[in-house]
C-alpha positions in Angstrom: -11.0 -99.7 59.8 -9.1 -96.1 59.7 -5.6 -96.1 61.5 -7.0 -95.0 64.5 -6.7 -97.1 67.4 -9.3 -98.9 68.7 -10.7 -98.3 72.5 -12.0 -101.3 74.3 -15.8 -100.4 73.2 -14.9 -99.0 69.6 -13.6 -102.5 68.7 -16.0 -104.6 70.4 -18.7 -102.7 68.4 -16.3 -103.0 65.2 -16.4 -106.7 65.6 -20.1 -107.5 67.2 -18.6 -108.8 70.4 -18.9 -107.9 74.1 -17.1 -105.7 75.4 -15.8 -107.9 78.7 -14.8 -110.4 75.9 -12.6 -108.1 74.3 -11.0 -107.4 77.3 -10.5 -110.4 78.1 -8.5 -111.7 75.1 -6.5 -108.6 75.7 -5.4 -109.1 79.3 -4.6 -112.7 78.2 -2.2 -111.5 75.5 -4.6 -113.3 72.9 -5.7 -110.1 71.2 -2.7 -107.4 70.3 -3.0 -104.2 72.7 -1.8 -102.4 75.2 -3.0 -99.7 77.9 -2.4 -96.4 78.0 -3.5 -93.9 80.7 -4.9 -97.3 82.5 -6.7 -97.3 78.8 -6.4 -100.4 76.6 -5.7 -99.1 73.1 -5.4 -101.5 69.8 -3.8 -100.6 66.7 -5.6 -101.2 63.5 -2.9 -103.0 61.9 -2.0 -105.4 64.6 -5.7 -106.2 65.0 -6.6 -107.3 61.2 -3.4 -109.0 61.6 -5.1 -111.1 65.0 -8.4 -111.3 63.1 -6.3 -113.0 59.7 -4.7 -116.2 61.9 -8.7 -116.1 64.4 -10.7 -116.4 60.8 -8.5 -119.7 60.2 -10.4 -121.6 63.0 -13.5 -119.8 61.9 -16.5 -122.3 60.6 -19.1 -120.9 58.0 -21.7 -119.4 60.5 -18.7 -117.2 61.8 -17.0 -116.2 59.2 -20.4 -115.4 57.6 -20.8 -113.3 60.9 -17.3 -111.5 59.9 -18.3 -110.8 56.7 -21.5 -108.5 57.7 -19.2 -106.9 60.4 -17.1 -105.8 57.5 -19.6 -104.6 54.4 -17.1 -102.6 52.1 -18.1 -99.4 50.2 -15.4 -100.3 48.0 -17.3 -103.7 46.6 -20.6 -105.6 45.7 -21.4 -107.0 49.1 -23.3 -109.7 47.1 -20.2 -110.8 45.2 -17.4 -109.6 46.9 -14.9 -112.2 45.1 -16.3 -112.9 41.4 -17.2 -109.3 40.7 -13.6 -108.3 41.9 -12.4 -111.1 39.3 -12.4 -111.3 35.3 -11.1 -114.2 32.9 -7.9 -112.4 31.9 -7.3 -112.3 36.2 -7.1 -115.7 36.2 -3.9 -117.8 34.7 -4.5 -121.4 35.0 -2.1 -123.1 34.6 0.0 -120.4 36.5 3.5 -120.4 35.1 5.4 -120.5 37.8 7.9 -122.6 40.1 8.5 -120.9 43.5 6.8 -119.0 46.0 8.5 -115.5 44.6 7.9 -116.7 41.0 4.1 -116.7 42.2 3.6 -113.3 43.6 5.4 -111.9 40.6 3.0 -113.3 38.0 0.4 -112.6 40.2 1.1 -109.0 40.5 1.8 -109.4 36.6 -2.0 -110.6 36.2 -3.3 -107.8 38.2 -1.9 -105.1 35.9 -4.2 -106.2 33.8 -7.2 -104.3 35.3 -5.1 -101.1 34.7 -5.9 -100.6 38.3 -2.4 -101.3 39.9 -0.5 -98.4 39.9 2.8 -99.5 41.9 3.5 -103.2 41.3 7.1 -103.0 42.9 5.6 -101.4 45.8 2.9 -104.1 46.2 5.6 -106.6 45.4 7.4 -105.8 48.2 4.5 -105.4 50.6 3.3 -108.8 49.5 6.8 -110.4 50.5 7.0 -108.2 53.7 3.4 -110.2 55.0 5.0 -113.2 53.9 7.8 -112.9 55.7 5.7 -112.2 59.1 3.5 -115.7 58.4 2.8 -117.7 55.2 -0.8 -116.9 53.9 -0.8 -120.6 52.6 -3.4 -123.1 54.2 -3.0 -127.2 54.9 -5.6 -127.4 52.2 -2.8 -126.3 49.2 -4.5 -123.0 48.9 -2.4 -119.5 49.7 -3.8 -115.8 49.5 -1.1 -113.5 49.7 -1.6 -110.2 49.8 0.2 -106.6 51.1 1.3 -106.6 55.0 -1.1 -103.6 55.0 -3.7 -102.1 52.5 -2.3 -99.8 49.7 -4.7 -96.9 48.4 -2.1 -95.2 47.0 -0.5 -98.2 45.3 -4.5 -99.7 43.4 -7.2 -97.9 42.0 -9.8 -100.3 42.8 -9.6 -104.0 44.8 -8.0 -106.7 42.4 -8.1 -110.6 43.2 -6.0 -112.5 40.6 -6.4 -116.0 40.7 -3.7 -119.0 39.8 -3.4 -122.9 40.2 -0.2 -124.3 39.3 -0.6 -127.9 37.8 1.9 -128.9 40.8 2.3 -127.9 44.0 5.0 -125.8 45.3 6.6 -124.8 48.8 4.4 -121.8 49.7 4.9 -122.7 53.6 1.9 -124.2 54.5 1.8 -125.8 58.0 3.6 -129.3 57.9 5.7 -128.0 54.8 2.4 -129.0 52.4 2.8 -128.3 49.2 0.2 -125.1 47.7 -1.0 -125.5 43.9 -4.4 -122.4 44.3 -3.1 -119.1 44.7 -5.7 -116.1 45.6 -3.7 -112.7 45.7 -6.1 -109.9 47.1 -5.6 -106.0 47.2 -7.3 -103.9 49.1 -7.7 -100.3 49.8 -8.3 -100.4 53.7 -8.6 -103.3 55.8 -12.5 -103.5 56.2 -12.5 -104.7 52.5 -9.9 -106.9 53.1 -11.6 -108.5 56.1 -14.9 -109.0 54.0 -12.7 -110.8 51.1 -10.7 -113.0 53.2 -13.9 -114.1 55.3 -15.9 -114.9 51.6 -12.9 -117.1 50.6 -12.9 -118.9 53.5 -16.5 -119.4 53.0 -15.8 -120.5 49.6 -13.5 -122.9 50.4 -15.4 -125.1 53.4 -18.0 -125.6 50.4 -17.3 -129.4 50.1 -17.2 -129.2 46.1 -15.4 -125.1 45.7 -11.9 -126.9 45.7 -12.2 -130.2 43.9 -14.0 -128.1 40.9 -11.1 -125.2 40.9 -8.6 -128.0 40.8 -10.0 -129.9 37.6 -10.6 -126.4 36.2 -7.9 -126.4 33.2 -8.3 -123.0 31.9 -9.4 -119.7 32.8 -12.8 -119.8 32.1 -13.9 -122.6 33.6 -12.0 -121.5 36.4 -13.8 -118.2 36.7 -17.2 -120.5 36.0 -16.7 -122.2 38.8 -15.5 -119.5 41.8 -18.8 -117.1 40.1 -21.0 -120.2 40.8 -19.6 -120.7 44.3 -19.4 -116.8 45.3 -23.3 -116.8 44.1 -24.6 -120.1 45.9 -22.7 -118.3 49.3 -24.6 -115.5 48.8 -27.5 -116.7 48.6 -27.2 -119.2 51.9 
């Protein structure tokens, strides 16, 4: 998605829906917009926002549908978690006690791919989307990432991967506690989109969580979410 804004027809196109539909949602204040010149007009950033809380009530068909919408340059298509991931991405257990703790070892892990360029920047970013809604789920899983992409802060898109061997206040819905941490970073939002709609694909696989969770180390860990991201893939 560049940071121009949407029309009523550009984003309906964008996001394989009708056009009447999109309207719709807007005039209801369910989709961020507003007019201008009797013209609705959405901006980029408010809409992947929208799209971030919708894909929550997704099921597998439509976020599957999401993920096509949203085929990346910047990434296998086939893989678009595992190939973004190695072992040394991925510390289980991840040493760390609070939500702040977690991004910073996160970011940490990241670095690893000599592909982050501005940790503080993405730091903060990371904290600013935080800030505007936990990224944690009611099934103790977070993924935090930057309130908006950062291609001047990353070479290339980064997931690191952690699972604390307790859970910890992340602010999940009903104060749950969150132990599986995905950061993502992205270059644009499209990319982002894609990665967010394959994780939630990977987590309504009945097994993806159970397995992470008795996953004690790094490799195993990475075992499992390449075996997952494949057997998605393929469906």
């Amino acid at each position: 998605m560049s940071q121009k804004n949407f029309t009523l027809a550009s984003l309906a196109k964008r996001l394989d829906r009708d056009r009447r539909e999109i309207e719709k949602l807007a005039e209801q204040g369910k989709i961020p917009g507003r007019k201008v010149g009797g013209e609705w007009q959405f901006h980029p950033a408010e809409v992947t926002q929208w799209l971030e809380q919708e894909m929550r009530g997704y099921n597998a068909g439509a976020l599957e549908h999401l993920e096509d919408q949203m085929h990346s340059s910047e990434i296998d298509n086939d893989f678009p978690v595992s190939r973004l991931m190695t072992v040394d991405t991925i510390q289980v257990p991840l040493q760390a006690r609070t939500k702040r703790s977690v991004l910073e070892k996160l970011i940490e892990i990241s670095g690893y791919t000599w592909q982050l360029w501005e940790p503080s920047t993405v730091l903060q970013s990371v904290q600013e989307r935080e800030e505007i809604a936990s990224t944690a789920f009611e099934n103790g899983v977070a993924i935090p990432h930057p309130r908006t992409p950062l291609p001047d802060a990353i070479g290339t898109p980064i997931i690191a991967y952690g699972r604390t061997f307790s859970g910890i206040p992340f602010g999940a819905p009903a104060r749950q506690l969150t132990d599986i941490f995905f950061l993502t970073l992205s270059r644009d939002a499209q990319t982002h989109l894609q990665i967010l709609a394959r994780l939630g694909r990977l987590m309504q696989l009945p097994e993806f969580l159970p397995k992470l969770r008795s996953a004690d180390d790094a490799r195993t860990t990475y075992d499992a979410i390449c075996a997952a991201d494949e057997l998605v893939g393929r469906s």
